[in-house]
N, C-alpha and C positions, 0 to 999 in steps of 0.2 A: 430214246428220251430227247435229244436233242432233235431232231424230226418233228415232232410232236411243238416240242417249244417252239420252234421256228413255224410250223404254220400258225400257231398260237398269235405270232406273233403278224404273219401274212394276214390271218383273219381280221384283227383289228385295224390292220391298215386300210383295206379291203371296206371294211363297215363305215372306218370312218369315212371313207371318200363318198358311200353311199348318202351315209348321214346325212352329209353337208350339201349334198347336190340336191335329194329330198327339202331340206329344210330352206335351201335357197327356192326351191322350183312353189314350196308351198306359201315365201315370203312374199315372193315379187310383187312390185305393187303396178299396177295399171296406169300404163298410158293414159292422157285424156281421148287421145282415139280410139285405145280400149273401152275404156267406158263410154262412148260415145255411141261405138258400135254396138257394146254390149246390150244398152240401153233404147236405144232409139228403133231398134222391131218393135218394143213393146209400147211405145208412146202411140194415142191416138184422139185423135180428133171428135168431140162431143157436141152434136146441134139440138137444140131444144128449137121445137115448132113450136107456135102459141098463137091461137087463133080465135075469136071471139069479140067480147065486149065488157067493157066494164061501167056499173053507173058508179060514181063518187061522189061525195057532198062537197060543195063548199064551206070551210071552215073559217073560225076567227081564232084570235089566237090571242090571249093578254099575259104579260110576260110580268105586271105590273102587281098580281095573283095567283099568277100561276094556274089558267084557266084555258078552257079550251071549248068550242059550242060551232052549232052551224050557226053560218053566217045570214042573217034574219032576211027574209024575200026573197032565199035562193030554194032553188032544187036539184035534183040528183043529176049531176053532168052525164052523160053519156060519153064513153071512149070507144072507139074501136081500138083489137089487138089485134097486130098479124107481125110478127115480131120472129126472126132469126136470131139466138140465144146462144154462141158458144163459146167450147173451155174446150180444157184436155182433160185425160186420162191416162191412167198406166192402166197396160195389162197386168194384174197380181194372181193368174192361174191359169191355163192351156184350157181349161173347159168354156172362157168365155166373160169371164168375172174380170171388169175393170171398175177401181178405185179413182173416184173422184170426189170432187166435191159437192154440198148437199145444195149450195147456190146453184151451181152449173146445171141441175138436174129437178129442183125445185118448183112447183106453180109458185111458193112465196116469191120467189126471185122476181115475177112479172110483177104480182102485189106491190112489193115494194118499190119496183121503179115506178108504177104509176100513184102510187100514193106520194114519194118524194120530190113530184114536180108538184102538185097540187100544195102539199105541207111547207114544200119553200116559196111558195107562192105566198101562203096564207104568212109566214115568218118574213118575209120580205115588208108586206103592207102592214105587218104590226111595227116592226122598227122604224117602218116610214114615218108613221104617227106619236114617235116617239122623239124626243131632243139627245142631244149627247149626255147631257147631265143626269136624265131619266135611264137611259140606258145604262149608263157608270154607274147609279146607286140601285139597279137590279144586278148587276153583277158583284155589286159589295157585300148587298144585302143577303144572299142566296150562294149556300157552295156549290161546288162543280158537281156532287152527287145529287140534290135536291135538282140542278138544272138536265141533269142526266135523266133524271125519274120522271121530269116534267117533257122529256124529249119523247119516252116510251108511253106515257100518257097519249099524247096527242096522236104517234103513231096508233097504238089499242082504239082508240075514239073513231079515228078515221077509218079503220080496217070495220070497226063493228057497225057504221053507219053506210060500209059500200058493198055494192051488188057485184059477184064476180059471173061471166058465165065463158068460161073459157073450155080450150079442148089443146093439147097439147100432146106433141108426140117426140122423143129421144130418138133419136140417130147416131150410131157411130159410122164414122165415112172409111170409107173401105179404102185402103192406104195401095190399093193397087190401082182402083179409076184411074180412067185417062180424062175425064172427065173436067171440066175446067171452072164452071161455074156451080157458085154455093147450090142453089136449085138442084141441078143435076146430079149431083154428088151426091144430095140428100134422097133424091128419088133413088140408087141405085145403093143406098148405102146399108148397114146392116140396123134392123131393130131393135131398139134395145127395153129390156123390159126394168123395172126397180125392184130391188132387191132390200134393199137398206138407204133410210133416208129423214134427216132431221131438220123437220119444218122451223124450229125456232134457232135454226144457225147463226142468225142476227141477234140473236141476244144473247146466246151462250158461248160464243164461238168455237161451238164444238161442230166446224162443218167437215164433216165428211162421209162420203156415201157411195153406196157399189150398186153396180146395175149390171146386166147381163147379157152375153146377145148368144144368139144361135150358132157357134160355130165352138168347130174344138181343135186340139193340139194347134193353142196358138204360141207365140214365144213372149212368155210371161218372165215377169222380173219379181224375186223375193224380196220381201223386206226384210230389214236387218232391226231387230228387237234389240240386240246386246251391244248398239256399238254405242261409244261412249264419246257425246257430243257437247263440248265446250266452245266457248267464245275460243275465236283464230282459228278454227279447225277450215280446211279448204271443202268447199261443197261444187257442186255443178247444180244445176236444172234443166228440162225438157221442159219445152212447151210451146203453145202457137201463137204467142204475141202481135197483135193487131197492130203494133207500132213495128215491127216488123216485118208486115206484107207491102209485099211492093204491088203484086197483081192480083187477079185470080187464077194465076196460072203456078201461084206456088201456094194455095191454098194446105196441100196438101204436106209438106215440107216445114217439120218442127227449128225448133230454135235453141241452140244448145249454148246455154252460161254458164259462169264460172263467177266463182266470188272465196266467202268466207262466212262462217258464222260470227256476225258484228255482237252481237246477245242472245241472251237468253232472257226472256222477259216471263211474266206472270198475264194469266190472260185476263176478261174483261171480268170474271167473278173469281179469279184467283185459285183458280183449281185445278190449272196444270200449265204448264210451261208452255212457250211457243218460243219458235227459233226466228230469228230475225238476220236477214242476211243481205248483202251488198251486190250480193245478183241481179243482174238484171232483167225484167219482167214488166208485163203491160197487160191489161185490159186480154182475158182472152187466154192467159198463163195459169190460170185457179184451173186446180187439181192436176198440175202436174209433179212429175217427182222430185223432191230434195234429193240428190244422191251425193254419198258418201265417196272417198277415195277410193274404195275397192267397187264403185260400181252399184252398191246392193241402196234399196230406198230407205232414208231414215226419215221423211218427213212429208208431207203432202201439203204444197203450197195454196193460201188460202186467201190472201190479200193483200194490197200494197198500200203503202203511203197516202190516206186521203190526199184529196184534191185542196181541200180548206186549208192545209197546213202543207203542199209539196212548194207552194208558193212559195215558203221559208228556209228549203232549202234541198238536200240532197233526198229523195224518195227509196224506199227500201221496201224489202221483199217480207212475206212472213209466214210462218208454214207450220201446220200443225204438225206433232212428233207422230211417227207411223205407228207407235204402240198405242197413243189417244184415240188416232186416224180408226186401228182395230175394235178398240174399247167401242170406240160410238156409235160404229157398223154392227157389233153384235148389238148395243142397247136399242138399237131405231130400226130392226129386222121389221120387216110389213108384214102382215099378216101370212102365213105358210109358208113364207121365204126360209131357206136354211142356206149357209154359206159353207163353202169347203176348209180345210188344212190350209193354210195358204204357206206352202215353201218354194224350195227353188227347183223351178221347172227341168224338164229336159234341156230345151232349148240351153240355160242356162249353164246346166253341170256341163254339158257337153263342149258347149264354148268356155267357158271358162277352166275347164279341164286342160283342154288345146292350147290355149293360152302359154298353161303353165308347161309344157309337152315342148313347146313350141321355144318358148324360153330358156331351156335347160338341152336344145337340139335335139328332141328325142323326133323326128319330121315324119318317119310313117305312121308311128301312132297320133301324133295333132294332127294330120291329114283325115285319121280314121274319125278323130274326135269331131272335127268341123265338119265334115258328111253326115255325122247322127246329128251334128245341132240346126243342119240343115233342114230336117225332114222336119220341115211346119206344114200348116197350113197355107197354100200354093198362095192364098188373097195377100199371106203375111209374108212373103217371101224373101230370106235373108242370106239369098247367096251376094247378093252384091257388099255384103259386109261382112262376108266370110271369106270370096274370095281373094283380098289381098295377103290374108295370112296363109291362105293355102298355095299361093304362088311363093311366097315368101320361103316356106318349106321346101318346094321344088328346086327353087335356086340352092339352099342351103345342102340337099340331096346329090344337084347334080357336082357342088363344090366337092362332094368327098366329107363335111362337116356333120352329118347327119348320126345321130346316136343312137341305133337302133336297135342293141342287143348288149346282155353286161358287159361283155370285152369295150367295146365301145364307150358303155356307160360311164365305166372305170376310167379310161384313157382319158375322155373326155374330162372326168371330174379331175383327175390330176391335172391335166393342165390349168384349168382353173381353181385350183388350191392357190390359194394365197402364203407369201413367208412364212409370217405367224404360223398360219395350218401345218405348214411342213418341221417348223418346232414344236410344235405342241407333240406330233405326230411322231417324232423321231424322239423326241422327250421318252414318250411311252417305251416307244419299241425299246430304248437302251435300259431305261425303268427294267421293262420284262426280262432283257436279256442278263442283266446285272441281279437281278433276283433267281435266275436259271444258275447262274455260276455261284451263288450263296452257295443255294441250295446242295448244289454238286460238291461242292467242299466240304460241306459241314456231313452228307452222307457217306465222301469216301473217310475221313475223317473218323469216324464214329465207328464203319467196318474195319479199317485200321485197329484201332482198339479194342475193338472185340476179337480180332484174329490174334493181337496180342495177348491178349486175357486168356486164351483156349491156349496160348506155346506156355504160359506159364503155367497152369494148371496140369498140364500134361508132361512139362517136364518135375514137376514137383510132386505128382500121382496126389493132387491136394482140392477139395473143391475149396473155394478160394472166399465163396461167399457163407460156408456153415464150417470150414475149418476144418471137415472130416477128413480122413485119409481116403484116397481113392480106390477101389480097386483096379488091377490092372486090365486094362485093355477098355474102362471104362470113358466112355469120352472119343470125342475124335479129335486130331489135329487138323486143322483147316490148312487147304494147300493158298499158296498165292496163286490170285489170281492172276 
């Protein structure tokens, strides 16, 4: 009996050390290097080719009625397009499927810059012709919605009276070229084909869009659907910011911030949320990922601070939430497009596996885990962001420090048991052993009194509980133990 209690009692010591090395190994929260690395295989670079011509009218514009017309003795301008377009992307799948945005990927996107030179042309010559006083009682006269509506007017007006004849082509640039120039990199880079994609992202701000390229088991990054995002919460971002190039020789080479989510705002028709954050981003940053402290995407960046109003003060980042980012990919699918599961990759579990392996010393197995997260696609190549944790093991193996079997595991977890841990722990165990000695009392206790019970009965030849008389020899007397 006492064998028995006593492993009783090894077992829980035993489990709890488990326990707690477990649930430390499954807390640990990520470095910014961790997630830098974790993240930055799956970032890539997006070039829209656009090539062609466009005719446009010239328009008038009376702000006086809120009116709009071609401008009388003109005709359809001619434009040439030959125009380099780009954004980022994340990888969200090994088969080849990156998430981005639906401007980054869009013909509307040319549409509208060549219509906004034209339309602030024609808004410029109307205010010319107007006084300050005239100006002040159209904005007295007229709210912010009525001047809104008359903003989507003009744009509609001028879209409907212009000629497009364009031909465009998607690129993602192959993050292995050595390649130095935009040109070249687009010549040798991978094709990508649309998948998913919403033309009217300028008025609904529902931009986002997947497209696809030829290639597979790349090192994709999951989005996280359940993490729960409030103002203060700490974020990062990927992306390739054009205020961050110095040459064309780092073309190729993302840009990784840090901030916070500053709000949470309501978007431009009030039908879902968008995250507003103090990261830093430029021109060149749409569609890359919001990422969370653990690494996983909750948001898919979409636009920054106009220009009309950065003049006023600090500029900020804003990014659609990844569950809208999904919603408006499945609503805007092209015709025979079908999209996958989107979870977390090999790439991913396996590093992130490591991670935790690596953090709790467990060093042969996070060795085994960063050699399977290794096995991508050669163009996506991610031993240079692997191999610092797998030297990191080496050292900690050839220290003697490596956890690599339970004896080990155990050792190791006691050592880093905490005070508390070891009362709580020692709590138990005397708990168990102070309930073993109850026990033991109260059973010899009790055979005590029944050995008693059977000397009196047998010296009285009497059963003791019906009162009868005994016969002899009935009954036995129990010897001491």
């Amino acid at each position: 009996m006492k064998r028995y209690w006593g492993a009783v009692a090894l077992t829980v010591v035993i489990a709890g050390f488990i326990i707690i090395n477990k649930a430390n190994a499954a807390t640990s929260p990520l470095s910014q290097k961790e997630i830098a690395d974790l993240a930055k295989p799956a970032i890539v670079k997006i070039v829209q080719k656009v090539k062609g011509e466009a005719k446009v009218p010239i328009i008038e514009i009376s702000f006086s009625d809120l009116a709009v017309g071609l401008k009388p003795g003109t005709e359809l301008q001619t434009v040439s397009v030959d125009e380099y377009l780009t954004g980022t992307g994340v990888v969200v799948h090994p088969d080849g499927y990156i998430m981005t945005n639906s401007h980054v990927v869009s013909y509307q996107t040319v549409k509208n810059l060549i219509a906004a030179e034209f339309i602030s042309a024609a808004i410029e010559e109307s205010y010319a012709r107007m006084g300050e006083e005239e100006i002040k009682k159209i904005q007295e006269s007229h709210s912010q919605e009525e001047l809104d509506g008359f903003g989507e007017k003009i744009a509609d007006f001028f879209m409907e009276k212009s000629q497009f004849d364009l031909e465009k082509a998607i690129t993602v640039l192959d993050p292995s070229s050595k390649k130095e120039k935009l040109e070249e990199l687009v010549a040798e880079g991978f094709a990508a084909k649309m998948v998913s994609v919403n033309d009217d992202f300028y008025r609904d701000s529902r931009d986002a869009a997947l497209i696809k390229i030829e290639e597979n088991n790349l090192p994709a990054l999951g989005p996280n659907l359940s993490e729960n995002v409030s103002t203060g919460k700490r974020v990062f971002i990927f992306g390739y910011p054009s205020t961050a190039e110095i040459s064309e020789r780092d073309i190729l080479e993302p840009t990784f911030t840090q901030g916070s989510i500053s709000a949470v705002k309501d978007s431009i028709k009030r039908d879902f949320k968008i995250f507003q954050t103090d990261a830093k981003i430029s021109k060149g940053s749409s569609g890359g990922p919001l990422l969370a402290e653990n690494g996983s995407i909750i948001g898919l960046v979409t636009f920054i601070t106009s220009d009309l109003v950065k003049q006023d003060g600090d500029s900020f980042a804003f990014a659609v939430p990844i569950n809208i980012a999904q919603e408006i990919i499945k609503d805007h699918l092209l015709s025979g497009q079908t999209i996958p599961e989107f979870s977390v990759s090999d790439f991913e579990r396996h590093f992130r596996l490591g991670l935790d392996l690596l953090n709790s010393n467990q060093c042969q197995k996070a060795i085994a885990e960063f050699s399977a997260a290794a096995e991508v696609n050669e163009k996506f190549s991610v031993n240079r962001y692997l191999e610092p944790y797998a030297q990191r093991c080496g050292g900690i193996i050839q220290a003697g420090g490596s956890v690599d079997n339970f004896w080990d595991q155990l050792k190791s977890s006691a050592r880093n048991v905490s005070g508390l841990t070891w009362i709580v722990l020692l709590t138990v165990i005397l708990a168990i052993a102070a309930m073993f000695f109850i026990w033991l009392w109260l059973f010899r206790r009790v055979r005590r009194d029944e050995k008693e019970m059977d000397n009196i009965e047998r010296a009285l030849s009497l059963d003791l509980e019906t009162g009868e008389k005994r016969n002899e020899g009935q009954g036995e007397i129990r010897k001491e133990e």
